[in-house]
N, C-alpha and C positions, 0 to 999 in steps of 0.2 A: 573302892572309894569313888563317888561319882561329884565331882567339887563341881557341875552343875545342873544342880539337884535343886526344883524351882517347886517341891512337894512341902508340906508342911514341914519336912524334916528340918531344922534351920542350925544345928550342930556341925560343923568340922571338926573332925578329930582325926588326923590321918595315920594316928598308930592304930587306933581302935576297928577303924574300919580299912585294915589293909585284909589281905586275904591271907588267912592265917592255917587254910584247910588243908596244906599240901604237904608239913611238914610235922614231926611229934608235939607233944604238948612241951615236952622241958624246950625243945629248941624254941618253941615259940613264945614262953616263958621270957627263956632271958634275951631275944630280939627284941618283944617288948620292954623290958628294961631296960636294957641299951638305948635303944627311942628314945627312952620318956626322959633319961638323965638331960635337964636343963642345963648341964653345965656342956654336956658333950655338944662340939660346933659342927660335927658332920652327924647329926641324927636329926632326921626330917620328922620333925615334932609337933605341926603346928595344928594349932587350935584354936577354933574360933565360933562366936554365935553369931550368925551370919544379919541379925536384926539389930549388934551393934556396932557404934562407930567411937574413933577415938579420936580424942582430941589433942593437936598437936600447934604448941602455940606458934602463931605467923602465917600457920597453915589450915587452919581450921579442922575441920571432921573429919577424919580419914578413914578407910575402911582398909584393914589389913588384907594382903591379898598372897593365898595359899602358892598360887604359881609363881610369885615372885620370892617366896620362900624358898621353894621347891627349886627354882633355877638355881638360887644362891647356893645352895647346900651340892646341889650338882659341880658347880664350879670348885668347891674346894673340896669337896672328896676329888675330882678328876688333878687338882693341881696334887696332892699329894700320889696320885699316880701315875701322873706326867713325872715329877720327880723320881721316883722310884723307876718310873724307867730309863732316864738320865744317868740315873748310879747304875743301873742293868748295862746300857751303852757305855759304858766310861770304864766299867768292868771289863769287859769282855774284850774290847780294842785297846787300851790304853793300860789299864792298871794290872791286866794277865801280863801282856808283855814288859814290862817294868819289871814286873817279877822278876821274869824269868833271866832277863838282862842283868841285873845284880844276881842271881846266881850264876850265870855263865861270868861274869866279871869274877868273882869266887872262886873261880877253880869248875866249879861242874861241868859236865860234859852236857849242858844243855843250850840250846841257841834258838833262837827266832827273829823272825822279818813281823815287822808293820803289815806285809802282802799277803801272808801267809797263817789259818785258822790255827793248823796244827806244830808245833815247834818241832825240833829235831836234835837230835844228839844219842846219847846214851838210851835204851829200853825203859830201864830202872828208871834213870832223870824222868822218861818222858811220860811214865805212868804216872808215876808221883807229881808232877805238874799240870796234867790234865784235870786229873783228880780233884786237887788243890784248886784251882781254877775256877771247874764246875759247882763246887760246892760256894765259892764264896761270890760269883757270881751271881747267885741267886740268894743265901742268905743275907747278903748286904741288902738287899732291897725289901727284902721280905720284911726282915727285921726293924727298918725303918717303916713300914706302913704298919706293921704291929702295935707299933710305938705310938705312934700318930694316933688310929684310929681308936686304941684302945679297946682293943674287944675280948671277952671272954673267952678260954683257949676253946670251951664247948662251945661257941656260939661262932667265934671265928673258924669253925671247922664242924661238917657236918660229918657224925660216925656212926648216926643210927641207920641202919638198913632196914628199911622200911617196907619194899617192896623188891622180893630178890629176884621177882620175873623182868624187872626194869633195869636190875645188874646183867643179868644175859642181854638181854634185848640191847644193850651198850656196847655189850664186847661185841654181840653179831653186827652191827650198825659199824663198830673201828673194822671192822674187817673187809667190810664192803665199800668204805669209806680210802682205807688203806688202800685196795689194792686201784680204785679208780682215780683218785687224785694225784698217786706218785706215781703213775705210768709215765707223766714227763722229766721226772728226775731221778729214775731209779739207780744213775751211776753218779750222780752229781754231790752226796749229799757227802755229811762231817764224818759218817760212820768209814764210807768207800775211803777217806784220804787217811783217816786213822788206820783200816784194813790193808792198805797198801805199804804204808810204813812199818809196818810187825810184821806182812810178808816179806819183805824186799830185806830185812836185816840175814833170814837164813833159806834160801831158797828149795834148799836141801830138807826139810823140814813143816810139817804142818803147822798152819799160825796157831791151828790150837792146841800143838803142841807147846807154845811160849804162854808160860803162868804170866806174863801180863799183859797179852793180851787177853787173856780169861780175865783176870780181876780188872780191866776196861769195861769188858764188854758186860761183866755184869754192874758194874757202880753204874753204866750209861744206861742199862736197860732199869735195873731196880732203882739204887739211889738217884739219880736224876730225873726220873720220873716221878718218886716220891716225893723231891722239892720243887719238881716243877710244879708240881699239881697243888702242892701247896700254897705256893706264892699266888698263882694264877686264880685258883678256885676255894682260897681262903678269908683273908681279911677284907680285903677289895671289894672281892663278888660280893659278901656278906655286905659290905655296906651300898655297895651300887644296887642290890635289890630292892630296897624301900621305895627306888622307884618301879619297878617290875622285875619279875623274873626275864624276860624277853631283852628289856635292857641292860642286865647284867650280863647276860650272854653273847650278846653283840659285842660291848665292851671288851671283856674280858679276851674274847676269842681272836679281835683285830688283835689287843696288844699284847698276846701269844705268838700271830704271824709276825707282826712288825719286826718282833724284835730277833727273829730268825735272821734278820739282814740280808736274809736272801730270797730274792723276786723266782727263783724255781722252787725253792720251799716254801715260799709263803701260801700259795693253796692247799694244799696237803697240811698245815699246819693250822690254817683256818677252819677249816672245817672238822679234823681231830679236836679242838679245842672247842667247837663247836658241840661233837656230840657227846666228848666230856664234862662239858657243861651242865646238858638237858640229861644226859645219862645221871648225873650225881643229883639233880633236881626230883626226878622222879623214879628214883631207889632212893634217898633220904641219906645216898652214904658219899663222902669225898673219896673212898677207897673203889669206886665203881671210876672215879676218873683215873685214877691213878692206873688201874687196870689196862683201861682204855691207850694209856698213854703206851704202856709197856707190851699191848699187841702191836700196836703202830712202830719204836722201835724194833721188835723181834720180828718181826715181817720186812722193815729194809734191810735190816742185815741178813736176813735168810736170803734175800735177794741177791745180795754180794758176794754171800758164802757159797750161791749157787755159780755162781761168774767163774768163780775160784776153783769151783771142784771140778767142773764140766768145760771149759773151754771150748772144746768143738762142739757139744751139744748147748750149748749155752742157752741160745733163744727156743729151742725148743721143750729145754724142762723149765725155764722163766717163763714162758708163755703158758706152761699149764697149772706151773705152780699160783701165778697171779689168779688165772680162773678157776682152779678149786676152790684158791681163799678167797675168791669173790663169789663162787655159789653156796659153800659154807658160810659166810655172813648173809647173804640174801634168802637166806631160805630160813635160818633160824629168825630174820627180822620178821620174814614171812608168817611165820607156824607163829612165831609170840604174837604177833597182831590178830592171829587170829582166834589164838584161844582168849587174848583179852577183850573182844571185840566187845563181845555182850556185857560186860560189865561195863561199869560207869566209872569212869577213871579218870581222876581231878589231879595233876601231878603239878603244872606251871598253876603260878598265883597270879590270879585277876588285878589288871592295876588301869584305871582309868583316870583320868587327867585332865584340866586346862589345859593342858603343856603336854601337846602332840609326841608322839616317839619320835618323830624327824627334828622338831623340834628340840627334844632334851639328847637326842645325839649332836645334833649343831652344836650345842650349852658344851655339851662332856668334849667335845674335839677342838673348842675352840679355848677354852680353857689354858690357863698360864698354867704351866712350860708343855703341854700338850705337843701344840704344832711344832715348838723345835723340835720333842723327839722323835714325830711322824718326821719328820724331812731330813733328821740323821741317819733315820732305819733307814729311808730309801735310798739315802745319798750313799748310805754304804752298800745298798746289795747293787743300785744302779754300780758301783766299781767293782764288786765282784763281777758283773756281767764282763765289764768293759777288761777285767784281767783275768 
């Protein structure tokens, strides 16, 4: 879409001419649809013939204007995901712990501090409230931007695999991604303080000997990766793209970091989220992100499990372990660039604009409740820092 386009052409129609080459015919079927429903208030619909004017009484002739559409529709798709991240932050700090607090008021053997990510008590308690936690953490908000934006479950979720050299080419890219961004938090993270708790209960004993830490570690690796990637790269993305693929990604990928709340994962989470993104844009599949998600946690924990098992050797099998999973991802990103080289391979959609990509990131961040939730993420990981 070029809205300044000074050729005979004299039509706006910005569903018609978004770039539509990059994904199956059904998915772009009902995106279309989606667009064009005139009752829907976040589908960037607009249309116009650019040789006419409209007249508005007191005001005379006016000529409708596509960028001021396009800004408006930015702002209230971004407010319902400013929101949604408010419930994400109120979740996570306030209303886990609540929880958890009336069942230890209950009789359970479970407890927790405001200071503190992971609670403590009982094994049993503590699995079944992490659990509990993780899942509604994220469906609380999901489920509200569901709601909101209204989308088709096929069109709010991409699951056609379209190109399965671009599902490698993702997993190799999380691996190389993986092991260079969390070199500065490899002991820092939610996994290492959950790993320490399941050791520390029988020291006499392998953690994975305890059934719950196994049923942890796999809900964190499988199930929380599956809603994460949900939430993230489903209803949202889908609608943040009518203005580009490029901006969805951006979007999408800060409010992944952000809401880490923590300023030593927030790189490593920005850039996973990053190549989960462009990985599920060009494969055609949401299941190419999820993947992604699920190399990036099973390589920090291999990281921990190695702390654990080696002791004395510590740094020198973490040291080789991190550089084989980083020449294994570099070399298969390698080999796939290069057998795709020769082809012509169109995977991001074209989107051209009045309205600069600095510009409609400025609109998406500035956006009501936006800025509160950027300055609670950071207010909270700046206090992790600080304790």
């Amino acid at each position: 879409m070029d809205l300044t386009d000074t050729s005979a052409e004299t039509i706006i129609n910005v569903v018609d001419q978004f770039d539509y080459s990059t994904q199956n015919d059904n998915y772009n079927a009902k995106f279309r649809a989606w667009r064009k429903n005139k009752e829907n208030p976040y589908a960037f619909n607009f249309k116009l013939n650019r040789k006419e004017s409209v007249f508005v009484e007191g005001k005379g002739f006016e000529t409708k204007s596509a960028s001021a559409t396009e800004q408006s529709i930015i702002s209230r798709i971004m407010n319902i995901a400013g929101i949604a991240m408010l419930i994400w932050i109120f979740t996570d700090n306030i209303l886990s712990k609540l929880i958890i607090s009336v069942f230890d008021a209950l009789g359970f053997d479970i407890h927790t501090s405001f200071f503190s990510p992971v609670p403590y008590g009982g094994s049993n308690q503590i699995i079944t409230s992490l659990i509990v936690i993780g899942i509604v953490r994220i469906l609380l908000p999901a489920t509200y931007i569901h709601f909101k934006l209204r989308m088709p479950r096929r069109l709010e979720f991409m699951t056609s695999l379209n190109h399965a050299s671009d599902l490698l080419g993702a997993i190799c890219m999380a691996m190389a991604v993986s092991a260079v961004f969390s070199l500065p938090n490899i002991y820092t993270n939610r996994t290492r303080q959950v790993f320490d708790y399941f050791r520390n209960i029988n020291a006499d004993i392998s953690v994975w000997d305890q059934e719950q830490f196994v049923v942890y570690t796999i809900f964190d690796i499988v199930i929380i990766s599956v809603l994460s990637e949900l939430f993230f790269r489903g209803a949202i993305f889908g609608a943040l793209r009518q203005f580009g693929d490029v901006f969805a990604v951006i979007i999408t990928s800060v409010m992944s970091a952000l809401l880490t709340q923590d300023l030593r994962e927030l790189p490593a989470a920005l850039m996973i989220s990053a190549v989960a993104s462009v990985g599920m844009l060009r494969s055609g599949s949401i299941f190419t992100a999820i993947f992604v998600q699920m190399i990036f946690k099973m390589y920090r924990l291999a990281l921990v499990l190695l702390e654990a098992a080696s002791p004395d050797k510590v740094f020198l099998k973490r040291n080789t372990f991190i550089l084989v999973f980083f020449i294994i991802g570099a070399v298969g990103v390698i080999a796939l660039y290069l057998f795709n080289k020769k082809k012509k391979l169109h995977r991001i959609a074209k989107y051209t604009s009045e309205v600069t990509m600095p510009e409609r990131l400025l609109i998406a961040f500035k956006s009501f409740p936006v800025p509160a939730a950027v300055c609670i993420c950071l207010l909270a990981a700046l206090i992790k820092i600080v304790l």
